[in-house]
C-alpha positions in Angstrom: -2.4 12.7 9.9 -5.2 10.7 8.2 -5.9 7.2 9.8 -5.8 4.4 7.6 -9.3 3.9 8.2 -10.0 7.5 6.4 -7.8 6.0 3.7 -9.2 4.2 0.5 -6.7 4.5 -2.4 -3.0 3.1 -1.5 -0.4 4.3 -4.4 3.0 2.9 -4.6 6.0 4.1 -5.6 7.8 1.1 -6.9 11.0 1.6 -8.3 10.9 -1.6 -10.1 8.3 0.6 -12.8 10.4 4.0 -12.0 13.9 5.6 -11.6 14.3 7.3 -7.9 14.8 10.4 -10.1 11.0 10.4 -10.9 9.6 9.8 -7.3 9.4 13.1 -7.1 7.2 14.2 -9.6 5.3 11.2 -9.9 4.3 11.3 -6.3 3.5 15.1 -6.5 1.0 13.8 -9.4 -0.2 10.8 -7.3 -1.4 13.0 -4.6 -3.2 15.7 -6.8 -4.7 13.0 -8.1 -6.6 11.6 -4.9 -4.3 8.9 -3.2 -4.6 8.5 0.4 -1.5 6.7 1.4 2.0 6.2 -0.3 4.3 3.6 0.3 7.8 3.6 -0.8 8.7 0.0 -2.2 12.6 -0.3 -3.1 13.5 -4.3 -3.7 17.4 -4.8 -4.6 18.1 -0.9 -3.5 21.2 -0.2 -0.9 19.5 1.0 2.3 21.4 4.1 1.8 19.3 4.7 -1.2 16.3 3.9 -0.1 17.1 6.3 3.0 17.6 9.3 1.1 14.9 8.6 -0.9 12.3 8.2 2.0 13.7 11.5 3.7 13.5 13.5 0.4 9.6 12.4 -0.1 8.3 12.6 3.7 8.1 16.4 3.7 5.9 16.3 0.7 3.5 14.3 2.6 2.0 16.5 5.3 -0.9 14.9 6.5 -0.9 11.7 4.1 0.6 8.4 5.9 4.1 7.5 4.2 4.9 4.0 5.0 8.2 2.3 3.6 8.1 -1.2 2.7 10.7 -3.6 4.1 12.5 -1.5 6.5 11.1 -0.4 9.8 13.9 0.7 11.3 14.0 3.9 7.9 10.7 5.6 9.5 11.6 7.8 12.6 15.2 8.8 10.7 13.2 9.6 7.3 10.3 11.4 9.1 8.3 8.1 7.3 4.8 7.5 9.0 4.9 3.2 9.1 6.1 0.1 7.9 5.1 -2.7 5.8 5.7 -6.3 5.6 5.5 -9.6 4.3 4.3 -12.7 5.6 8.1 -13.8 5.8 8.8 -10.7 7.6 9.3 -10.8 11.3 6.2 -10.4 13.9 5.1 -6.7 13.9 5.9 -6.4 17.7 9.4 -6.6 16.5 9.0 -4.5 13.6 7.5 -1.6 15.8 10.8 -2.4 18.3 12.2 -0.2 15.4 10.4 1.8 14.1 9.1 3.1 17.0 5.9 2.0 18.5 3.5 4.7 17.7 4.3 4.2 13.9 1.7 2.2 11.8 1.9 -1.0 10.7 0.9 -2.8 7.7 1.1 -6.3 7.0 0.4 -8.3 3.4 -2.1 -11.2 3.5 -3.0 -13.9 1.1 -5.7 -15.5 2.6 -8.6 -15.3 5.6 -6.1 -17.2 8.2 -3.3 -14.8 7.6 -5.6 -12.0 7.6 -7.0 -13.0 10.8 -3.9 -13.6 12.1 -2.2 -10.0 11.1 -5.1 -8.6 12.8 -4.4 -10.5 16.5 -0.9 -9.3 16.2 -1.5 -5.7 16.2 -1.5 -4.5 12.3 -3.3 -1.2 11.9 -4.4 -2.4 8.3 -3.5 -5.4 5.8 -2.9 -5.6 2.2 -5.2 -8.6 0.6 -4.2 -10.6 -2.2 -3.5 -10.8 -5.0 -6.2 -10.7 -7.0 -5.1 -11.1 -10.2 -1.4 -12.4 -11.3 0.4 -9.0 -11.2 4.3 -8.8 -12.3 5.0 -7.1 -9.3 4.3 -10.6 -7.2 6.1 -13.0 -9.6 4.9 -16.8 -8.4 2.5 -15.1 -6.1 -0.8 -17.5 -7.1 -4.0 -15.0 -7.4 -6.9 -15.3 -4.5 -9.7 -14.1 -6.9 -12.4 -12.1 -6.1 -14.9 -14.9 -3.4 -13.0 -13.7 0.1 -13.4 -10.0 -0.2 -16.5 -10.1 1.8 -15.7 -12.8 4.1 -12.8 -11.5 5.2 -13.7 -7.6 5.2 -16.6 -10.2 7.8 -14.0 -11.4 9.7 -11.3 -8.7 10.5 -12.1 -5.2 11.6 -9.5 -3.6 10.3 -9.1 -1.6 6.9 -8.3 -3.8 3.9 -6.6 -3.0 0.7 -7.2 -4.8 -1.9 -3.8 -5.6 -3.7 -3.0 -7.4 -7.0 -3.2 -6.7 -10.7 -5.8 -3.8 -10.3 -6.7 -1.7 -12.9 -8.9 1.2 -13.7 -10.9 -1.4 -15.9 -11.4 -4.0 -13.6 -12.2 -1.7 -10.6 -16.1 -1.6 -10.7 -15.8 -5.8 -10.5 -13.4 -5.6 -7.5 -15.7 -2.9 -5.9 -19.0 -4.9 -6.8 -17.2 -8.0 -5.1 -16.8 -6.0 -1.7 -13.8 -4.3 -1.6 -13.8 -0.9 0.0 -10.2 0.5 -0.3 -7.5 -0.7 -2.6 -3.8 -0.8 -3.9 -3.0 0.4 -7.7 0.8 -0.5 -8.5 1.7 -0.3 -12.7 -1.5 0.9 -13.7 -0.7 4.1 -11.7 2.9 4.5 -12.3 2.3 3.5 -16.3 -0.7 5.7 -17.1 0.1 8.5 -19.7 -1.8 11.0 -17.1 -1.2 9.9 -13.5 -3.6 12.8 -11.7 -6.3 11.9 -13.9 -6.1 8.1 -13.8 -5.6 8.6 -9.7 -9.1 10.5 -9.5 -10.5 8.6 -11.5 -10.0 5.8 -9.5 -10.7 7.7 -6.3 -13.8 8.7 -7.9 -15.1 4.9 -8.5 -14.4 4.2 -4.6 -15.8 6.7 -3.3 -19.2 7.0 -5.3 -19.5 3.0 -4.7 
């Protein structure tokens, strides 16, 4: 199983920009395509849902990281690899209490403090941002582009860079410091999702 820290581009299936129906496929493209990590992000879904769902993408994983967002105590009964939370969320020591304590944790930041903070509780890797207003973090104000470097400074752990990234502005968000990052609708809405996934890979990993 890769590591986070072998992990640079962090897809999401979000079934706010697709049905359950396409998961499938989408993530099948998603993976050809170059993307390290998946995460499976259900908001306003019955658990039962979001269960069978998790269980019916695991085995197409193999050795990339699944993580379910929200609900710890889905990853040892979906064969999910980790969890992760909010800043609302409850502590990760808890989290881990169910979803077993070998399973990786993720926690989103908005700032260096919370960063800092996710770190000296034990999170194997934190989502940063967002950068940019992004639909998919309505009210969320954006951070910008100044703390990449301090924080990737301050907390040894890897970072995703989250929030209203694009294939166009990647080379800015790269050229500001960021090392690994998070592509929500611009993934899910491109007319080739492979392509656009390596292309982005590509751009990371030739900065």
């Amino acid at each position: 199983m890769k590591s986070p820290s072998a992990c640079f581009l962090y897809g999401i299936l979000d079934l706010g920009y697709l049905p359950p129906k396409d998961c499938k496929r989408t993530a099948h493209a998603m993976l050809e395509g170059g993307v390290d990590i998946l995460q499976l992000r259900a908001k306003g879904y019955p658990l039962s849902t979001i269960k069978t769902l998790a269980s019916s993408l695991a085995p197409l994983l193999h050795d990339i990281p699944f993580i379910i967002n929200d609900y710890p105590e889905l990853v040892t009964e979906t064969g999910a690899t980790g969890f992760h939370v909010g800043q609302d969320d409850p502590p990760l020591n808890q989290a881990r209490a169910l979803a077993g304590q070998t399973a990786l944790g993720g926690r989103s930041t908005h700032n260096l403090a919370q960063a800092q903070a996710a770190h000296a509780e034990g999170a194997d890797y934190i989502g940063f941002g967002p950068l940019f207003p992004t639909p998919t973090k309505p009210g969320r104000p954006a951070i910008g582009l100044e703390n990449i470097r301090e924080v990737h400074r301050l907390v040894p752990l890897p970072i995703f860079c989250i929030g209203g990234i694009k294939r166009e502005n990647l080379p800015a968000i790269i050229a500001a410091g960021a090392r690994r990052i998070v592509i929500v609708s611009g993934i899910l809405q491109a007319p080739d999702i492979r392509a656009y996934c390596q292309d982005c890979k590509d751009l990371l990993m030739s900065s």
